[in-house]
N, C-alpha and C positions, 0 to 999 in steps of 0.2 A: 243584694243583687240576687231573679232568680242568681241566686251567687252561687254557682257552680261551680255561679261567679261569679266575669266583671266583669254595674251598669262603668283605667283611670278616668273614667276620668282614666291615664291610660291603663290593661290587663288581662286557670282554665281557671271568668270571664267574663268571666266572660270577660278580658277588655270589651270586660265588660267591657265594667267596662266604664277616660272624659266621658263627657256627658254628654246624651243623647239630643241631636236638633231637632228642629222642630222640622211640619212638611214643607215640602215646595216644589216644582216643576213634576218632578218624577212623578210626583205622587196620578197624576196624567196618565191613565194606559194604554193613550196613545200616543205616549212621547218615546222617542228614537233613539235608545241608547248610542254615544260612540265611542269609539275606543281603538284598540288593538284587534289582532287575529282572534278569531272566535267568538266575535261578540255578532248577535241581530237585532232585530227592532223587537224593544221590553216586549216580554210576554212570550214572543213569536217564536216557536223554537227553540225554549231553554232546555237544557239541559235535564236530567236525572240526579242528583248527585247523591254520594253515597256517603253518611256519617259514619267514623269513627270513631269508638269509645275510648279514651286517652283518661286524663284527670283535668282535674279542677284546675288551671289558670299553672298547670305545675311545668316542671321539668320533660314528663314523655312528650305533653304540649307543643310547647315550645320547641324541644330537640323535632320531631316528627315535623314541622313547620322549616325549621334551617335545613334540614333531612331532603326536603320535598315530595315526604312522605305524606304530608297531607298540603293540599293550596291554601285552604282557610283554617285559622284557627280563633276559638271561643276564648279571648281572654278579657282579664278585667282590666279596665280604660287607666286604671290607675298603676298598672304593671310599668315598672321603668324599665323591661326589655324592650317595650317597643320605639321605648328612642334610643333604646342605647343600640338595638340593631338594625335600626333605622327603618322598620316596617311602617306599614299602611295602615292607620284604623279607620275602615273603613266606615264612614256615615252616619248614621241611624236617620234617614233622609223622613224617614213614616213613623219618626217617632216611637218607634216599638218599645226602648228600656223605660223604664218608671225611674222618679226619684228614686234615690239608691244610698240617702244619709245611714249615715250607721247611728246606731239606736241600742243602749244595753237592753235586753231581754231579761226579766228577773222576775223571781217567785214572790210574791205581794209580804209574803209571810217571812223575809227578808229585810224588808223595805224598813230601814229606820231614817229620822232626816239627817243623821252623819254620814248613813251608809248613801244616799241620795246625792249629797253635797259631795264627797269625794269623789263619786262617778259621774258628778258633773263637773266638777273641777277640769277632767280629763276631755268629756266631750264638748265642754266651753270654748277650749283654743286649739282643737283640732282640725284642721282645714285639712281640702283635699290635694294640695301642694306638699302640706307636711308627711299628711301618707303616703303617697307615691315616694316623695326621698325616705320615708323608712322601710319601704319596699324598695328601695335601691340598694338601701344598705346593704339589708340583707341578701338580695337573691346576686346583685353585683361584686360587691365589698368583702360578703359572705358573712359579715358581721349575724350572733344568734338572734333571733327575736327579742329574749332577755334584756340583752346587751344594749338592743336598739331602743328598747321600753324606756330602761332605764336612763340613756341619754337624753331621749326626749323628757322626761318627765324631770328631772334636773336640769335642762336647759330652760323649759318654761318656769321654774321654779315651783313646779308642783309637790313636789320631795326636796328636800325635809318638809314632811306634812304637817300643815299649822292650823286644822282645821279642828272642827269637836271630834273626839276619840271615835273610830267603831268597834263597840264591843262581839263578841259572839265567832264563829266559825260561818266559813262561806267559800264554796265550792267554784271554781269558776272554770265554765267550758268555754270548748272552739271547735268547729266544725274544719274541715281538713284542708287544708291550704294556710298558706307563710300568713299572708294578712291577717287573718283570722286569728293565726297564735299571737301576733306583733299586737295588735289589740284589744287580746285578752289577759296578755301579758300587763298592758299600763291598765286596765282595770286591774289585774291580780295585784299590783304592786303598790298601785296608791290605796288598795284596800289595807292592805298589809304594812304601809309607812300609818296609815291613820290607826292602826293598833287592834285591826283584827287575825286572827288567826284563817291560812287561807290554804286550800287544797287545788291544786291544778287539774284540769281533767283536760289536755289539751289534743286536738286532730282524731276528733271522736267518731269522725265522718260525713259524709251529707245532711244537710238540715232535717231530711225524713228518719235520720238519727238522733241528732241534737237536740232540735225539736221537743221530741217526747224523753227523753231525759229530763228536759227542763221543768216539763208536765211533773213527770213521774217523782221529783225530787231529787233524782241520781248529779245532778249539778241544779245550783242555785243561780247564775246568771250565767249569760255569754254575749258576744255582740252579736247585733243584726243590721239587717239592711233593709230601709223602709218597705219600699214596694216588693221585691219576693218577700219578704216576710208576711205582707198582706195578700198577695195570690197566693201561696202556701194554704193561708186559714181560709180565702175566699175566692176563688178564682176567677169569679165575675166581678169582683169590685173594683172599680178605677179608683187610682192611688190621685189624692190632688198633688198641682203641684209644690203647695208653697207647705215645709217638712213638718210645722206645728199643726196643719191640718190635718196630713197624712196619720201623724204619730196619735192625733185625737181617734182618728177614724180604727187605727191600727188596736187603742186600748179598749173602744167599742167592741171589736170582735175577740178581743181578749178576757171579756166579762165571763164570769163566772166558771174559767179556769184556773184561777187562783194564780196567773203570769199574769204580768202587765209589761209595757215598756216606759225607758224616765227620756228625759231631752235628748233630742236628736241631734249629732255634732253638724258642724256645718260640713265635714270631710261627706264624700261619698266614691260609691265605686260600681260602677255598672258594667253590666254583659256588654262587650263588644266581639266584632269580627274584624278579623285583624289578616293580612295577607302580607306577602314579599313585595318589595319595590317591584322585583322581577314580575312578580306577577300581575300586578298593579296595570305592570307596565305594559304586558301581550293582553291583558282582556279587556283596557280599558278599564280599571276599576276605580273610585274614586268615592262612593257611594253602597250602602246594601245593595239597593235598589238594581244597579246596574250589573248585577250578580244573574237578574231575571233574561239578559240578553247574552250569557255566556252558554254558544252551545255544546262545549265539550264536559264530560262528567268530570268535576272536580268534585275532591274528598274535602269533607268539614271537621276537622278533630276538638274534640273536647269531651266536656264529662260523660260518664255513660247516665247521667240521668237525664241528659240534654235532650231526647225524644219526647221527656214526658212532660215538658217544662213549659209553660208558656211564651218565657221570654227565651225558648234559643228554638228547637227544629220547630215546633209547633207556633211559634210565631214567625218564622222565617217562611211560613207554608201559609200560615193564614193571613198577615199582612205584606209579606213579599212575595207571594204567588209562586215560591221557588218548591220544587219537589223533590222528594229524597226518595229511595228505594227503600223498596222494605216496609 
């Protein structure tokens, strides 16, 4: 996801964030939002709103959101807060998030076909149901990353590992959020049942961190997320939808950085925007879209990189018409 955050499926997000629908009605700019107090005809009179820089899909998130310290927040669609506190995710009615499969990122010069087949092992039976309840575990349950890796990958029967050995040493990152460590974690681990030696680098920071670590050699893989990962290296490139095209299209712009990416799991997790019933409930929300007919200045909390992102204020601006201060 730009994974700030999350494209769950539901979750800073972006719940992202289930996955994004497709257009329909709204996408009209002359159709008539309705709702609750505060809302007008789309376009007509919305609002200013002002972002708040919080964290990634995390705890200030989340707490600032129950708080009603902020009305929206950026989380990923796969976060199981938002059922378990029974919030809004609100739409993607214009289509805004990209596929959002997760996809190991890895240094070419790595690449053996043990070390391959182990990390496919892992992204072969990962579905985006399975993620989300390992995101329950932990941020609900409280269960560590670790703990949760490791359950899954014994429950699928992927440990004890029965596959060819991997020799050598290998670094594995995570960019700063629970998901990110929980699935770097069952990479680190069936690296490490299959017989390599393996160094953790986990909650390293934002992808414009990660990123070039993985460049520079300071970690040797991490997971990603199809489509931010491809506005990242190309900002204009449309992500297709179907994830073996994506992931061809993704190793194209990865030519002659010495990274590539291997099979993309069927899990995913996209930016989404996510609100209180309460609030759902006075502005009419039900939809992004219907964010454009709210005329009172609501605060949008999420990552501080979310201004520069395509998939969160900078798409909320140029496919949702909504405007922010600043």
């Amino acid at each position: 996801m730009i994974k700030f955050r999350a494209a769950a499926a539901a979750a800073l997000a972006f719940a992202l964030v289930a996955s994004a629908c497709g257009d329909d009605d709204s996408d009209d700019a002359s159709s008539t939002t309705t709702g609750g107090a505060g809302t007008t005809e789309a376009g007509a009179g919305s609002a200013t709103f002002e972002f708040v820089p919080l964290d990634s899909s995390g705890p200030l998130t989340k707490g600032a959101l129950r708080s009603g310290d902020i009305d929206i927040a950026v989380l990923f669609t796969s976060d199981a807060d938002i059922a378990a506190e029974e919030w809004v995710l609100l739409e993607d009615d214009k289509a805004l998030q990209p596929a959002e499969n997760l996809i190991p990122a890895i240094r070419e010069d790595k690449i053996t076909p043990a070390t391959e087949a182990a990390l496919d092992a892992v992204s072969s039976e990962l579905t985006t149901a399975e993620l989300t309840e390992m995101n329950r575990q932990n941020t609900v349950d409280g269960d560590s990353p670790a703990d949760v890796a490791k359950a899954w990958l014994e429950e699928k029967g992927i440990v004890p590992y029965e596959g060819e050995a991997v020799t050598g040493s290998l670094t594995v990152g995570s960019t700063n959020f629970a998901e990110q460590e929980i699935v770097a974690e069952l990479y680190a681990q069936v690296l490490e049942a299959a017989g390599a030696s393996v160094t953790k680098k986990f909650q390293l920071g934002a992808r414009e961190i990660v990123a070039p670590a993985l460049g520079s050699g300071e970690i040797d893989l991490y997971p990603e997320y199809i489509g931010s990962y491809t506005a990242f290296l190309d900002d204009s490139a449309t992500v297709p939808n179907d994830s073996e095209e994506a992931a061809d299209q993704l190793r194209t712009l990865l030519e002659a950085s010495g990274v590539t990416v291997l099979a993309p799991a069927e899990a995913e997790d996209k930016n989404g925007f996510v609100v209180t019933q309460e609030t759902a409930d006075e502005f009419g929300l039900a939809a992004v879209s219907d964010l454009a007919g709210v005329s009172e200045a609501l605060k949008l909390g999420g990552p501080p990189e979310c201004p520069e992102r395509p998939f969160c204020l900078i798409g909320l601006e140029d496919t949702y018409g909504l405007t922010f201060a600043g």
